[in-house]
C-alpha positions in Angstrom: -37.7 8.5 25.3 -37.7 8.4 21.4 -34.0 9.8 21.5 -33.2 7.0 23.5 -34.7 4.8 21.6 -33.1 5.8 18.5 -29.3 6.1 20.8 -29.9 2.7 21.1 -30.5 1.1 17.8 -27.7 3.6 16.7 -25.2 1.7 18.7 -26.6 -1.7 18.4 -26.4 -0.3 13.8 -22.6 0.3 15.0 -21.9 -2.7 16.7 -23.2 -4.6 13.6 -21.4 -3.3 11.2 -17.9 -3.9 12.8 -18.6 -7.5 10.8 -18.2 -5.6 7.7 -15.0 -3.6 8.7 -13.1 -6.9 10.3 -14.0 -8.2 6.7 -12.4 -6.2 4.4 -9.3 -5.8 6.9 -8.8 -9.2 6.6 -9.3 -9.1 3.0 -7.0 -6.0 2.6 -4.4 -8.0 5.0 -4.6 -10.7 2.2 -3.9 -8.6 -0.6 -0.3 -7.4 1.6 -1.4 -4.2 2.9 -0.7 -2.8 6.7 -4.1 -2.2 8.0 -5.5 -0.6 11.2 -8.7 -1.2 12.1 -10.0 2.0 14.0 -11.9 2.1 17.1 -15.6 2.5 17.0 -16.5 5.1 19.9 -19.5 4.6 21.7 -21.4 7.7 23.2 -22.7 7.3 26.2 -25.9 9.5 25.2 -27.2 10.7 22.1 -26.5 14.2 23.4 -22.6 14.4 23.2 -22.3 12.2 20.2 -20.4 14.8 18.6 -17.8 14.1 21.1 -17.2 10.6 19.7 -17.7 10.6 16.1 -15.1 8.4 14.5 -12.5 8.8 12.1 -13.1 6.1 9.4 -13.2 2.9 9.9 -9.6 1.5 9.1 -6.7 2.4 7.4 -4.3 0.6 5.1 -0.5 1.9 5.6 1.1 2.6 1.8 4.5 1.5 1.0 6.8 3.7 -0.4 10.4 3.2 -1.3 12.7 5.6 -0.6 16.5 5.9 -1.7 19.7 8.0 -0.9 21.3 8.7 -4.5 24.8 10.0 -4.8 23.7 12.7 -7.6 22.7 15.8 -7.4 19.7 17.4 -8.6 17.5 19.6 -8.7 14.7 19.4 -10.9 14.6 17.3 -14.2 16.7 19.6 -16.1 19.7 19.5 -14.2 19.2 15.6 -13.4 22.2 13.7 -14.5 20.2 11.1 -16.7 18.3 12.7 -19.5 16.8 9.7 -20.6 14.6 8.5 -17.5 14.9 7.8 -13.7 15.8 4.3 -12.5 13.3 2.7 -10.6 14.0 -0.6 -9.6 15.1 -4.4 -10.8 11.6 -5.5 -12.5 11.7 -8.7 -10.7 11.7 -6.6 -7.4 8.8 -5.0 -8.3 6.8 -7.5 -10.4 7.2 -9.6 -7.0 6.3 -7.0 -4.8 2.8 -7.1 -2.7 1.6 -4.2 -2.2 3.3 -2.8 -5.3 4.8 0.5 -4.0 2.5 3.4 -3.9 5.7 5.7 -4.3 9.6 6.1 -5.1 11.1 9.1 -3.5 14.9 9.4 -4.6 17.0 12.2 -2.8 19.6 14.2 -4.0 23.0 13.7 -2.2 22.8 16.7 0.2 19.2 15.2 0.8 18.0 18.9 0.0 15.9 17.7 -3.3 13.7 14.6 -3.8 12.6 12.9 -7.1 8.8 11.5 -6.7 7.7 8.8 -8.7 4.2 7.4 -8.3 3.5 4.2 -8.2 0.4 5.1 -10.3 2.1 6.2 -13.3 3.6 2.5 -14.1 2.0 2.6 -17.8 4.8 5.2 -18.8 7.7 3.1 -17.6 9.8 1.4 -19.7 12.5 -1.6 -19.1 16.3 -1.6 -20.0 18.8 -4.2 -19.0 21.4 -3.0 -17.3 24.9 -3.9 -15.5 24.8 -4.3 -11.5 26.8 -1.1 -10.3 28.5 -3.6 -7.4 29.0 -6.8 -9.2 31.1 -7.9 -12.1 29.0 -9.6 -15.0 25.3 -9.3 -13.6 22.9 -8.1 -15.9 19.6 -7.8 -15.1 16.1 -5.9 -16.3 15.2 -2.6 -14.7 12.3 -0.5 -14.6 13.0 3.6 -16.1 10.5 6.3 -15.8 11.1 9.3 -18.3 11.3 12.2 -16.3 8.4 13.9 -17.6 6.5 11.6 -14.9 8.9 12.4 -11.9 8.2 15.2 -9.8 11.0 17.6 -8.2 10.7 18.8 -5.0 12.7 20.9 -2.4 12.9 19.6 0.9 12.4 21.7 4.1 15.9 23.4 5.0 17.3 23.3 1.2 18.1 26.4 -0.1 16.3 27.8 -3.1 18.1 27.6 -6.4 19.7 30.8 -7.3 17.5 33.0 -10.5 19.8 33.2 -13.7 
């Protein structure tokens, strides 16, 4: 009867803390994050609890922003700006809740991608540039130097040929 007993104040522990988790969902859902709120399984006896141990308690979705380049590259040496990646216009990103956890920027066969973390956002730097699709818009963007980018190959790309 004692396992019982102790089953029972288990799920009555679990049922109370669900307070808690609601809580900081909603506070996470303030700050602009996706969350998920995972389900609390309730075994039926102490015996198969394995069966429906949980997976965390919630889960907040991270943004990541992901663009199509018409470069190629494949790793920093052979990418066609020396002097730092473009990120973004800064007032896009200043504005932006949640800030991005990540940039990925793909090559134009989409067989390389450029990684940026959002994390790394002390190292960037801001130049003001023209607007590639407009005549006489100026604005402030945000540049990474390459040293903080990371170069990948994506599944199905070839691997560089050894010189």
């Amino acid at each position: 009867m004692e396992a019982d007993a102790q089953h029972k104040k288990f799920l009555k522990n679990l049922d109370e803390s669900q307070a808690a988790v609601w809580k900081v969902a909603r506070w996470l859902n303030s700050k602009g994050y996706s969350v998920t709120v995972n389900v609390a399984p309730r075994a039926p006896s102490r015996e198969v609890w394995k069966k429906y141990s949980d997976q965390g308690d919630l889960e907040i979705a991270m943004r990541v922003e992901v663009k199509h380049l018409g470069s190629y590259f494949t790793c920093a040496d052979d990418y066609p700006f020396q002097d730092g990646m473009i990120l973004c216009p800064c007032r896009v990103y200043d504005n932006s809740i949640p800030k991005p956890y990540a940039f990925i920027y793909l090559n134009k066969p989409m067989t390389y991608a450029a990684i940026v973390l959002g994390s790394s956002h002390q190292h960037w730097f801001v130049k003001n540039i023209k607007a590639s699709q407009y005549e006489h818009v100026e604005s402030d963007h945000y540049f990474v130097p390459l040293a903080h980018v990371e170069f990948v190959r994506l599944a199905g790309a070839k691997k560089k040929a050894s010189t």
